[in-house]
GUVOSE-340886 format. One record per residue: residue in three letters; x, y, z of N, C-alpha, C in turn. Coordinates in steps of 0.05 Angstrom, whole numbers, plus 32768, in hexadecimal, padded with zeros to 4 digits. Layout:
<nodes>
ALAXYZXYZXYZ
...
</nodes>
This chain:
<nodes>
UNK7CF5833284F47CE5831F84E47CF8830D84D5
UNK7CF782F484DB7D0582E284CA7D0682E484A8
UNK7D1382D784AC7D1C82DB84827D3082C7847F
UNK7D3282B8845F7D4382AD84547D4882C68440
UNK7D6782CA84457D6D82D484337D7882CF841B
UNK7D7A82B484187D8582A783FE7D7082AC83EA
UNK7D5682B083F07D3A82B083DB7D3E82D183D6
UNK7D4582DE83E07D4982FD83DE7D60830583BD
UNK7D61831983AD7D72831A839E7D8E833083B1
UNK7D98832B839E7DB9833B83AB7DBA834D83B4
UNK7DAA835F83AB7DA9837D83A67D88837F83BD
UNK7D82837283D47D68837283E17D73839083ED
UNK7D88839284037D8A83AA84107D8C83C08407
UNK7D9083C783E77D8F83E183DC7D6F83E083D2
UNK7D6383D283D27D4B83D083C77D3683DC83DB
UNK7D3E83CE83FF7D2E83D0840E7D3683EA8413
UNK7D4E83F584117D558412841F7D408421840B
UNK7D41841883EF7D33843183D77D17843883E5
UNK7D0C841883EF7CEC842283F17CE984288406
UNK7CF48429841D7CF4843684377CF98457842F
UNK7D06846084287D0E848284267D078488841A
UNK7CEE847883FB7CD8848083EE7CC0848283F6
UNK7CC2847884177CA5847484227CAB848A843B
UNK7CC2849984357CCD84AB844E7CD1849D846F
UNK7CD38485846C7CD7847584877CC3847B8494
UNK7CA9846B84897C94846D84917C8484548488
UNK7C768456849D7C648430848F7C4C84438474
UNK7C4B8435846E7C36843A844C7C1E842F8457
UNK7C168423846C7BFD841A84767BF484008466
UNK7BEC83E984717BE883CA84667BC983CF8460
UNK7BBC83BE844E7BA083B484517B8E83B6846B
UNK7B9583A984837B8A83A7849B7B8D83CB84A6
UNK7BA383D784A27BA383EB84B07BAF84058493
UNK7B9C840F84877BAE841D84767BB5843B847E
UNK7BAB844284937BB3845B84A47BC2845884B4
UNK7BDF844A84AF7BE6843F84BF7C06845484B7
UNK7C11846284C17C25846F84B97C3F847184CF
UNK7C44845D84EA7C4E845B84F37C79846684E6
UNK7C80846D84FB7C96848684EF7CAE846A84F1
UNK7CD0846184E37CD2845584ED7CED845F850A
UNK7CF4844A85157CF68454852D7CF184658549
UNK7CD7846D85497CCB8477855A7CB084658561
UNK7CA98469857C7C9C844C858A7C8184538576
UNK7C77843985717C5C8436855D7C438441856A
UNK7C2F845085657C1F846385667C018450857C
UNK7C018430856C7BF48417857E7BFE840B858E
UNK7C1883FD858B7C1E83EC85917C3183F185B0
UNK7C41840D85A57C55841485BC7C6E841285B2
UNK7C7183F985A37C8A83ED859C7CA483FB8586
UNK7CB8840185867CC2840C85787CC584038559
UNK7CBE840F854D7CC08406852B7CD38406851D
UNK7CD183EC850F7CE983E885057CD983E084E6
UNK7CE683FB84D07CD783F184BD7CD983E484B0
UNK7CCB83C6849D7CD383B8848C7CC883B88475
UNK7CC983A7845F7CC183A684397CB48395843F
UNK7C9C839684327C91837984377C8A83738419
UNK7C86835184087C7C835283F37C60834983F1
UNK7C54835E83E57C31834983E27C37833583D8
UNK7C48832B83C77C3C831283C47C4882FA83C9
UNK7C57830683E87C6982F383F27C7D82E283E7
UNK7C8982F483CE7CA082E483C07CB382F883C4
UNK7CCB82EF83CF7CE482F883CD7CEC830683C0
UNK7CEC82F583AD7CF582FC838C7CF0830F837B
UNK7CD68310837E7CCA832A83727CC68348837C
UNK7CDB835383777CDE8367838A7CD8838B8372
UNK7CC7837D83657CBC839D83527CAB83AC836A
UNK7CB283C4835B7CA783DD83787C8A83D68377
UNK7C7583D9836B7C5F83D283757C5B83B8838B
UNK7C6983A683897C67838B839A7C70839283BB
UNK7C7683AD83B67C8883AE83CF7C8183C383DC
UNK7C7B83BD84057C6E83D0840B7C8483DB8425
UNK7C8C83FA842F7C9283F684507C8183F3845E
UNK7C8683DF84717C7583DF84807C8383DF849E
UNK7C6E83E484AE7C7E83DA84D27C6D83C184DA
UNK7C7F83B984E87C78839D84FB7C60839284F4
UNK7C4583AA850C7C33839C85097C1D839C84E8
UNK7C2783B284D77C1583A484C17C27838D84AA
UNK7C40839084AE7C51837384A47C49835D84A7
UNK7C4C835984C57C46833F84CD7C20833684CF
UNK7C11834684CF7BF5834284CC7BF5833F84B5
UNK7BFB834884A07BFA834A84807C0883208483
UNK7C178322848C7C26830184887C1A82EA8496
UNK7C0A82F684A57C0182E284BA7BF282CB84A9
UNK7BDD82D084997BCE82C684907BE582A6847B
UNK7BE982AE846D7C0882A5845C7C188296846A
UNK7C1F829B84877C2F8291849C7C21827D84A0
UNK7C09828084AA7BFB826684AF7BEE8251849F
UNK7BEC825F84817BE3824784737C0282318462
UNK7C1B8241846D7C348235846C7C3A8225847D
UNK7C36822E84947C36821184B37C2A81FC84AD
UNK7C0C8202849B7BF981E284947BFC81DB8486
UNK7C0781E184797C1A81D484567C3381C38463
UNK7C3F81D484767C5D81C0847B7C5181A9848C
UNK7C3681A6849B7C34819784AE7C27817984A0
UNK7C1C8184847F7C11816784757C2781478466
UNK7C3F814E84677C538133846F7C538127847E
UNK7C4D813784A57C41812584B47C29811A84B1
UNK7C11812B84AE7BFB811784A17BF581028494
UNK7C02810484787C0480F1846B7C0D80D8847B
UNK7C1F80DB84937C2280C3849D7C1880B184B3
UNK7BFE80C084B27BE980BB84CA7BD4809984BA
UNK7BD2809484CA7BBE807A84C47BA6807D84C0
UNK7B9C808B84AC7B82808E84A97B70807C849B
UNK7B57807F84A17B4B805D848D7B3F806C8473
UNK7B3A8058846A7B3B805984467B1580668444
UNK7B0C806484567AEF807384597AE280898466
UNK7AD4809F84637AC680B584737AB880AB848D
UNK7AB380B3849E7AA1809D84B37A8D80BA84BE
UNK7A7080BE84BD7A6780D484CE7A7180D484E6
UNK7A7780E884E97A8180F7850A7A6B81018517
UNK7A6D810485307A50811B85447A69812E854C
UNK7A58814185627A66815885667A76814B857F
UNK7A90816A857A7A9A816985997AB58162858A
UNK7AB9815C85707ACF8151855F7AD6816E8551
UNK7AF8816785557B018182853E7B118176852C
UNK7B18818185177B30817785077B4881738516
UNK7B60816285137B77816585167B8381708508
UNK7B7D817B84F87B97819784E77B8281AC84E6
UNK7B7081AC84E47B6E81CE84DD7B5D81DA84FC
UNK7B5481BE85107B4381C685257B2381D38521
UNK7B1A81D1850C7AFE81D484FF7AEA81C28515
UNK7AD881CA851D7AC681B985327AB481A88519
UNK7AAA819085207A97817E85077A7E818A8509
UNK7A70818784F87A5D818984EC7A4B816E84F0
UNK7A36816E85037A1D815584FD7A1C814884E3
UNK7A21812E84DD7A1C812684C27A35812284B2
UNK7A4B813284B97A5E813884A67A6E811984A3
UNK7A7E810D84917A8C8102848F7AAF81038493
UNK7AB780FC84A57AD0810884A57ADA80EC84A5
UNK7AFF80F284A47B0F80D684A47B1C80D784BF
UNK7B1D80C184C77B2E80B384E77B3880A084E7
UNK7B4B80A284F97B6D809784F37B7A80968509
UNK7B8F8093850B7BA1808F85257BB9809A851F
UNK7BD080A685347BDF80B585267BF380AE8545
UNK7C1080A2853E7C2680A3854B7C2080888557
UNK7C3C8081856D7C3F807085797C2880608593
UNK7C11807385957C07807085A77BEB8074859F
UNK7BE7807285867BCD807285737BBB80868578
UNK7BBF809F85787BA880B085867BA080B9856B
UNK7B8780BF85727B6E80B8855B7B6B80D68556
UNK7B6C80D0853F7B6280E7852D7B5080F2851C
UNK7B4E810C85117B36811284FB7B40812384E6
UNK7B3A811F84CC7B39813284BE7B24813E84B5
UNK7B1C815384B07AFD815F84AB7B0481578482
UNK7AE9815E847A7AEA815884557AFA81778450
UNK7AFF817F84557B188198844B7B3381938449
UNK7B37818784627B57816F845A7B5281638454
UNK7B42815384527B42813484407B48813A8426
UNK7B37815784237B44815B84007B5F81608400
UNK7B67816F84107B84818084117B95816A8417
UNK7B8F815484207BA4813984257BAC81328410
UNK7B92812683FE7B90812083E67B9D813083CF
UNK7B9E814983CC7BA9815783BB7BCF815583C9
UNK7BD2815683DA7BF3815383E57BF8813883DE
UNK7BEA812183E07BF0810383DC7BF780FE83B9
UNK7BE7811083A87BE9810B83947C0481218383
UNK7BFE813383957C14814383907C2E81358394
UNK7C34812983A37C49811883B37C51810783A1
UNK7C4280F983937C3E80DE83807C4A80E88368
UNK7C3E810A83607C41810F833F7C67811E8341
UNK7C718123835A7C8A8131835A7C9E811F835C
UNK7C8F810083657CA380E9836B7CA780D88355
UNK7C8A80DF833A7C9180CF83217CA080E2830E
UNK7CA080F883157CA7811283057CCB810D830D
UNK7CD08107832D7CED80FF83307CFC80E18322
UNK7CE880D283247CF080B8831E7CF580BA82FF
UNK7CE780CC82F27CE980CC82CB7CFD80D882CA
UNK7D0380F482D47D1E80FC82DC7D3B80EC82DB
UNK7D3180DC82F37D5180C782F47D4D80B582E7
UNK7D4280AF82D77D45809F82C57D4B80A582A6
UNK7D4080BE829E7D4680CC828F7D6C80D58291
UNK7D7280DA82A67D8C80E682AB7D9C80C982AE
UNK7D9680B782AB7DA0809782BC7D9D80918298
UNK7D918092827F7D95808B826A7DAA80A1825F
UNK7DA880BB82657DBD80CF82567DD080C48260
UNK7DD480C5827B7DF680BB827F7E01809D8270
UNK7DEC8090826A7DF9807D82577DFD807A823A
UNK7DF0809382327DF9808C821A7E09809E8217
UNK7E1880B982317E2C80CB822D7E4280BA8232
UNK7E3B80A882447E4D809182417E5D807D822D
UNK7E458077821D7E46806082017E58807481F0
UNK7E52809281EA7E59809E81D57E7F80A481DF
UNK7E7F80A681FC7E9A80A781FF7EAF809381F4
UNK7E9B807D81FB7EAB806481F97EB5805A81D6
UNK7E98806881CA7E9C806481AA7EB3807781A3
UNK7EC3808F81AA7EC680A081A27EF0809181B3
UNK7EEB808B81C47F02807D81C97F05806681B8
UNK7EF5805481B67EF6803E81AE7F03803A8189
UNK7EF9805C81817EF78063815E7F1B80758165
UNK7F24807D81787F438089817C7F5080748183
UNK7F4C805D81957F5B8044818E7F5D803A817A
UNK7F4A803581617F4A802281507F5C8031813A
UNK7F608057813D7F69805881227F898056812F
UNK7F8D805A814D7FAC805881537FB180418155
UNK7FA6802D814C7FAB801481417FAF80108131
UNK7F9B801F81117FA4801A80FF7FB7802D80F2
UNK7FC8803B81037FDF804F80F77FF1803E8104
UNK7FEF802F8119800A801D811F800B8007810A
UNK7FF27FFE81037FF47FDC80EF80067FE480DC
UNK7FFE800280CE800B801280BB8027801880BC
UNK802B801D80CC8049801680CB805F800780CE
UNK80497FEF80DC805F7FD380D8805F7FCC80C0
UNK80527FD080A580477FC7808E80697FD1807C
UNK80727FC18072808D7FC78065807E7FE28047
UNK80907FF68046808D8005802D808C7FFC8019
UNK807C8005800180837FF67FE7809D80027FD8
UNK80AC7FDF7FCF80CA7FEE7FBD80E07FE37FD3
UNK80D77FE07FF180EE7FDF800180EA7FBE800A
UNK810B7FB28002810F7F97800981167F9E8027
UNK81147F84803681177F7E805581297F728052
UNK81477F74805F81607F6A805F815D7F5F8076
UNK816A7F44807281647F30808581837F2C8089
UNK818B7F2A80A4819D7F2480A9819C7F0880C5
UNK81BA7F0180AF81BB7EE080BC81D37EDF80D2
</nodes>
């Protein structure tokens, strides 16, 4: 099963060893299958397939790796447990392309025989959906009113992280100038006094004549 391990903390493989040999190398059984006690390394009891046991986190964060969050599991209740998660992460990464689809600024009723282009939902008699064109060769598209909202919430999401960046660099684009100005004051105030300790000493002492020679 794939993994980034950079989201993992340092210490993941003594962690995963603890709850494997606390679960006696045995799956703990998922939601979908909780009789599910498959041994690891010996072929799986359904499947055939040899088990290979893994941690899984309910709540799909890396990071959080407290023993309750954390289950053994084998293959097939891991990856059924993820499936769901897996796929609503594919339709999340796929709405950048959307957003760059040509859609018109209005709902238009649809008839049947039409599905969404992202989620594949068949229409509904009556329903209002949006249509558009999408790539070099304009093939026509639909969104059902479930993405239209979900567009809409990514569009604006998009908008609030790009003014949230822009106040950012501008915020950081005024600090650097006045870490700037204060440098410059702070040189500008060590020139002026090693100026005035040189004026200071061209200044003749009091009491002492200047012998002029001719």
């Amino acid at each position: 099963m794939p993994m980034k391990r950079e989201l993992y903390p340092d210490n993941w493989e003594e962690i995963s060893l603890r709850v494997r040999t606390e679960a006696g190398w045995r799956c703990e059984g998922s939601p979908d299958y909780p009789d599910c006690r498959a041994e690891n390394g010996k072929p799986h009891p359904i499947t055939g397939s040899k088990v290979v046991l893994t941690v899984a986190h309910l709540d799909h964060t890396p990071a959080n790796c407290e023993r309750d969050n954390l289950k053994a599991w084998c293959q097939r209740c891991h990856l059924n447990y993820d499936r769901k998660h897996r796929l609503a992460q594919l339709k999340a990464n796929t709405w950048p392309d959307i957003s760059r689809w040509d859609l018109g600024y209005e709902s238009r009723p649809v008839s049947t025989g039409i599905k969404c282009s992202h989620c594949s939902r068949p229409a509904v008699p009556g329903e209002e959906w949006y249509m558009g064109w999408k790539g070099p060769k304009s093939r026509q598209v639909y969104l059902c009113p479930a993405c239209q909202e979900a567009l809409h919430q990514y569009r604006r999401a998009r908008r609030e992280a790009q003014e949230i960046a822009d106040t950012a660099y501008r915020k950081a684009g005024i600090a650097e100038r006045r870490k700037a100005r204060k440098e410059q004051a702070v040189l500008d105030e060590h020139a002026r006094r090693q100026q005035a300790i040189l004026d200071e000493r061209k200044q003749p002492k009091p009491g002492y004549e200047q012998t002029i020679l001719w």
